[in-house]
Jmol script that loads the backbone (N, CA, C; Angstrom):
load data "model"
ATOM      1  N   UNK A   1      24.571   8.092  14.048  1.00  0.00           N
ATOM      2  CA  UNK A   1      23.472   9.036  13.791  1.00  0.00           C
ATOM      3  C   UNK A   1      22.990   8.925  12.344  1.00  0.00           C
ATOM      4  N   UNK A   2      23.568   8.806  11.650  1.00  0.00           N
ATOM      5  CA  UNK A   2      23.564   9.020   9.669  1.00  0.00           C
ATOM      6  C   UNK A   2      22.526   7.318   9.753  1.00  0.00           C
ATOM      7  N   UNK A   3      22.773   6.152  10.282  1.00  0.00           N
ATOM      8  CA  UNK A   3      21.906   4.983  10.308  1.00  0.00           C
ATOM      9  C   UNK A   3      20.739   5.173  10.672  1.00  0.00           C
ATOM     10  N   UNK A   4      20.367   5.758  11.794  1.00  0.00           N
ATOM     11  CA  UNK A   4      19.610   6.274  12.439  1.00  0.00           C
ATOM     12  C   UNK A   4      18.731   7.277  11.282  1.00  0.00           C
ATOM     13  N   UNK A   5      18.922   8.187  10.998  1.00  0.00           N
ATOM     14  CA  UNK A   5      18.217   8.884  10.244  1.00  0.00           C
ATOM     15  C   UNK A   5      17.949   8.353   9.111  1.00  0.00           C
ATOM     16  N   UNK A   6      18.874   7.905   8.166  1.00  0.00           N
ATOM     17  CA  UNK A   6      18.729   6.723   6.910  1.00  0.00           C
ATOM     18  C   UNK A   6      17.602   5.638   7.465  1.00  0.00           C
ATOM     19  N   UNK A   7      17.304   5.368   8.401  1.00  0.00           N
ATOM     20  CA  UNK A   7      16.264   3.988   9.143  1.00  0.00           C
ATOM     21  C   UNK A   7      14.963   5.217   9.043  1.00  0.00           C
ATOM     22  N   UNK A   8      14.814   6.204   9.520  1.00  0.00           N
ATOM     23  CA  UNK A   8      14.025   6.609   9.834  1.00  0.00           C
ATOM     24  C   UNK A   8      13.264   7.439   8.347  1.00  0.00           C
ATOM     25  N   UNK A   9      14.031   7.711   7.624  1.00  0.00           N
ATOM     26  CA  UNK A   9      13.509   8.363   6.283  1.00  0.00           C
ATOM     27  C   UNK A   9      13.411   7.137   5.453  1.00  0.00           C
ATOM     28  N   UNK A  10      14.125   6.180   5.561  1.00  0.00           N
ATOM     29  CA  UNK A  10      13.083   4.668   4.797  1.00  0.00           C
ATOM     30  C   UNK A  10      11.457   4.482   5.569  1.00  0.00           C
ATOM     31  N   UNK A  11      11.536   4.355   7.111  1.00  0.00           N
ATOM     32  CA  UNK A  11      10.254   4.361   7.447  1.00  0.00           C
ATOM     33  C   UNK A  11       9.371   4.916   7.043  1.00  0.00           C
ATOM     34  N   UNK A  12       9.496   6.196   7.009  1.00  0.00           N
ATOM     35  CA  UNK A  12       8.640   7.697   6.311  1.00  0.00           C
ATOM     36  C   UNK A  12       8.100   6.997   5.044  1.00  0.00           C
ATOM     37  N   UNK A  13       8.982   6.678   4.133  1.00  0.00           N
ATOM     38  CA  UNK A  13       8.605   6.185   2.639  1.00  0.00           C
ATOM     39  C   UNK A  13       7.455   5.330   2.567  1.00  0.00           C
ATOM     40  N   UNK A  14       7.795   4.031   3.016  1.00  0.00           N
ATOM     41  CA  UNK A  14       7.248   2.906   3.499  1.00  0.00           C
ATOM     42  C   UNK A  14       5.865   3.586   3.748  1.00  0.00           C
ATOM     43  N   UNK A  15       5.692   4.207   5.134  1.00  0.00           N
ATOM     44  CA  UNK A  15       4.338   4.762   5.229  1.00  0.00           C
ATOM     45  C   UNK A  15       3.919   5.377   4.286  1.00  0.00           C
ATOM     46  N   UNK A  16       4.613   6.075   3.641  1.00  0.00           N
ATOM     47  CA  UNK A  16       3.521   6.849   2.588  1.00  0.00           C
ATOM     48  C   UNK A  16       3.154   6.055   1.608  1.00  0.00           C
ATOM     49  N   UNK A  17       4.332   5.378   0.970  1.00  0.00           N
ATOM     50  CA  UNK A  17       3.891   4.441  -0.232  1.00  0.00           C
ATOM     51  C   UNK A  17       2.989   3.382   0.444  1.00  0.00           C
ATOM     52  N   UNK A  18       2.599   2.334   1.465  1.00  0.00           N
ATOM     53  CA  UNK A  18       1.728   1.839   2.182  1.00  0.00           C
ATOM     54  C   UNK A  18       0.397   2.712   1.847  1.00  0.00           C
ATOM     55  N   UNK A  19       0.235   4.013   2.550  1.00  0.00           N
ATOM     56  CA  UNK A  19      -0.937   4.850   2.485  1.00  0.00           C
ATOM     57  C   UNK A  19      -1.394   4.669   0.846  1.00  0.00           C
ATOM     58  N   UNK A  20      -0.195   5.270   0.047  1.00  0.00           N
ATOM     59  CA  UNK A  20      -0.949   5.652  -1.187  1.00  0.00           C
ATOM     60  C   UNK A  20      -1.655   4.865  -1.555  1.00  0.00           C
ATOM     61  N   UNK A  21      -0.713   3.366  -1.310  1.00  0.00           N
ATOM     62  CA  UNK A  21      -1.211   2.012  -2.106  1.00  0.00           C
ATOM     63  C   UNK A  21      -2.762   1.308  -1.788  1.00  0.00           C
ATOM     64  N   UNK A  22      -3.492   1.475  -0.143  1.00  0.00           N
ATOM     65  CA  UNK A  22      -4.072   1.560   0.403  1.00  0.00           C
ATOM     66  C   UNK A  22      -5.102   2.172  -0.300  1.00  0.00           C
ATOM     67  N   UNK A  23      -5.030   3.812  -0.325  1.00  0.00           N
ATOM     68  CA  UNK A  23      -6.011   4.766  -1.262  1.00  0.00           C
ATOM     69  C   UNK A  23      -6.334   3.870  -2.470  1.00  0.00           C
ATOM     70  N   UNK A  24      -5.091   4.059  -3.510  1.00  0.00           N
ATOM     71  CA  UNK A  24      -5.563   3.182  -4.682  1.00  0.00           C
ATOM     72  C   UNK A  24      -6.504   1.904  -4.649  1.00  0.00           C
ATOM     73  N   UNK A  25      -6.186   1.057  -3.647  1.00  0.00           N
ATOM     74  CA  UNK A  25      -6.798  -0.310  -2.937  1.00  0.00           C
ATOM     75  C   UNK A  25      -8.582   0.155  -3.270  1.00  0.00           C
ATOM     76  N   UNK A  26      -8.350   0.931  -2.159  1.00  0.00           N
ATOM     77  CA  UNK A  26      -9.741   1.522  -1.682  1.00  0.00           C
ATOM     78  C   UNK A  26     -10.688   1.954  -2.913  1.00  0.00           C
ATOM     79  N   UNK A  27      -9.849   2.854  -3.542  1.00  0.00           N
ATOM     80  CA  UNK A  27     -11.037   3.559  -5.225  1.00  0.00           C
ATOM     81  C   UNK A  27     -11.120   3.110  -6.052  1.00  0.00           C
ATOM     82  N   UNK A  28     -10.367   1.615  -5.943  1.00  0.00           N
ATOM     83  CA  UNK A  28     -10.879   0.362  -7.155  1.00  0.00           C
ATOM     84  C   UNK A  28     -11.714  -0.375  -6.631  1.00  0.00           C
ATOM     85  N   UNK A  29     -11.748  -0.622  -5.317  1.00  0.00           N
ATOM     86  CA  UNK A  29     -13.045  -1.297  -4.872  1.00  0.00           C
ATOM     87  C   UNK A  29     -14.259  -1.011  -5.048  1.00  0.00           C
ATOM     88  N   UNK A  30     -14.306   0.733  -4.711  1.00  0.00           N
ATOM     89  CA  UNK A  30     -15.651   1.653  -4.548  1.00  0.00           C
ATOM     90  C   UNK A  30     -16.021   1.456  -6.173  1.00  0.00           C
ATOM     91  N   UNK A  31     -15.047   1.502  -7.146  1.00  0.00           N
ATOM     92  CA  UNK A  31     -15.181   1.368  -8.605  1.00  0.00           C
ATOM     93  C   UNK A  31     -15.819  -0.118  -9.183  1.00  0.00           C
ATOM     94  N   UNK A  32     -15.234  -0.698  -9.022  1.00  0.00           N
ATOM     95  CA  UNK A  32     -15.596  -2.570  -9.570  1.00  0.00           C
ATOM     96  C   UNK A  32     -15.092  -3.420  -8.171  1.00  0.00           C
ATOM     97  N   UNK A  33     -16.215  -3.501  -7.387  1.00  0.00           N
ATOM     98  CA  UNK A  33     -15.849  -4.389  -6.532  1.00  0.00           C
ATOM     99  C   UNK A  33     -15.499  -5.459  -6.588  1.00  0.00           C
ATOM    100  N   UNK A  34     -16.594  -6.224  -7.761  1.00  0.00           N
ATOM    101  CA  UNK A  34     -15.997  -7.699  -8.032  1.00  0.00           C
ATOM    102  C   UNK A  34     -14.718  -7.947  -8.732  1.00  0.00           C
ATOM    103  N   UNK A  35     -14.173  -7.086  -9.757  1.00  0.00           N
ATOM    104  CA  UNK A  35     -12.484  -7.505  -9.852  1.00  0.00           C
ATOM    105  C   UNK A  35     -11.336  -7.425  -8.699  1.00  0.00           C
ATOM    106  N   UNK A  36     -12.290  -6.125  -7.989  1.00  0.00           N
ATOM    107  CA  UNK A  36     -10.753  -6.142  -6.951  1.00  0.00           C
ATOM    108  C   UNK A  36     -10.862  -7.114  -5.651  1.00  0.00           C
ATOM    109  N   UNK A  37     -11.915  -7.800  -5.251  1.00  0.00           N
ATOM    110  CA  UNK A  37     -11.895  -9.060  -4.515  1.00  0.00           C
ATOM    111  C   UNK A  37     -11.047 -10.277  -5.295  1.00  0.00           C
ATOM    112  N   UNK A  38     -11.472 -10.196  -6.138  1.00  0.00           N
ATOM    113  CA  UNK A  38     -10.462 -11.389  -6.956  1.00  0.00           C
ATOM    114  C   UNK A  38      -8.864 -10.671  -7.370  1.00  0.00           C
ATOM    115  N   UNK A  39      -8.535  -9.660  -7.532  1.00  0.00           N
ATOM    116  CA  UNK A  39      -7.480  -9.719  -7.446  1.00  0.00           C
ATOM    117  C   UNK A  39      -6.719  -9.833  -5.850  1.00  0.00           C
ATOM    118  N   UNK A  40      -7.367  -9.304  -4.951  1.00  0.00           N
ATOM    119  CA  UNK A  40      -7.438  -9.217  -3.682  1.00  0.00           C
ATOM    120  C   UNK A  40      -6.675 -10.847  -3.146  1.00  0.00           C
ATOM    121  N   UNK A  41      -7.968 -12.009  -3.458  1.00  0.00           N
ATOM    122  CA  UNK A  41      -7.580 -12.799  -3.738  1.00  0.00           C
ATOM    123  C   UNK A  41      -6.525 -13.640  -4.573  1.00  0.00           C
ATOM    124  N   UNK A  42      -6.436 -13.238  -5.483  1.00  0.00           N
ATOM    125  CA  UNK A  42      -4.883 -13.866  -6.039  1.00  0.00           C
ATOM    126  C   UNK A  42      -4.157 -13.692  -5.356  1.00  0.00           C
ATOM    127  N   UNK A  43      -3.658 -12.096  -5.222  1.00  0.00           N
ATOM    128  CA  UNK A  43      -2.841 -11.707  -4.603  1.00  0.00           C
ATOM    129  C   UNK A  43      -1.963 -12.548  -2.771  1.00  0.00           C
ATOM    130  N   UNK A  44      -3.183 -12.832  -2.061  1.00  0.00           N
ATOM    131  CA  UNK A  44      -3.271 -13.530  -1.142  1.00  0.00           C
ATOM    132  C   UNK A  44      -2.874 -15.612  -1.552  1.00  0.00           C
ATOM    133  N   UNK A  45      -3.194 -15.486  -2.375  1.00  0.00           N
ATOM    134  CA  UNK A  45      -3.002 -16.877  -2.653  1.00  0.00           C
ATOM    135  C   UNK A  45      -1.519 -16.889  -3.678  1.00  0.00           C
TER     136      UNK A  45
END
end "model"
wireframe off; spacefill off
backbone 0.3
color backbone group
């Protein structure tokens, strides 16, 4: 049970930090689109 719940409150994290990171993603784009395609890009490469 204790694995089980330890698995499941890492998941939780994961999603949120995912989400936040996402948001941030998002309001640098709306901000300077052309840097965050190229970092976008690095990142990917």
């Amino acid at each position: 049970m204790s694995l089980i719940k330890v698995g499941i409150i890492v998941e939780l994290f994961l999603l949120v930090g995912i989400s936040l990171w996402v948001k941030k993603l998002n309001s640098k784009q709306i901000r300077q689109p052309s840097l965050s395609k190229k970092t976008i890009k690095s990142l990917k490469f």
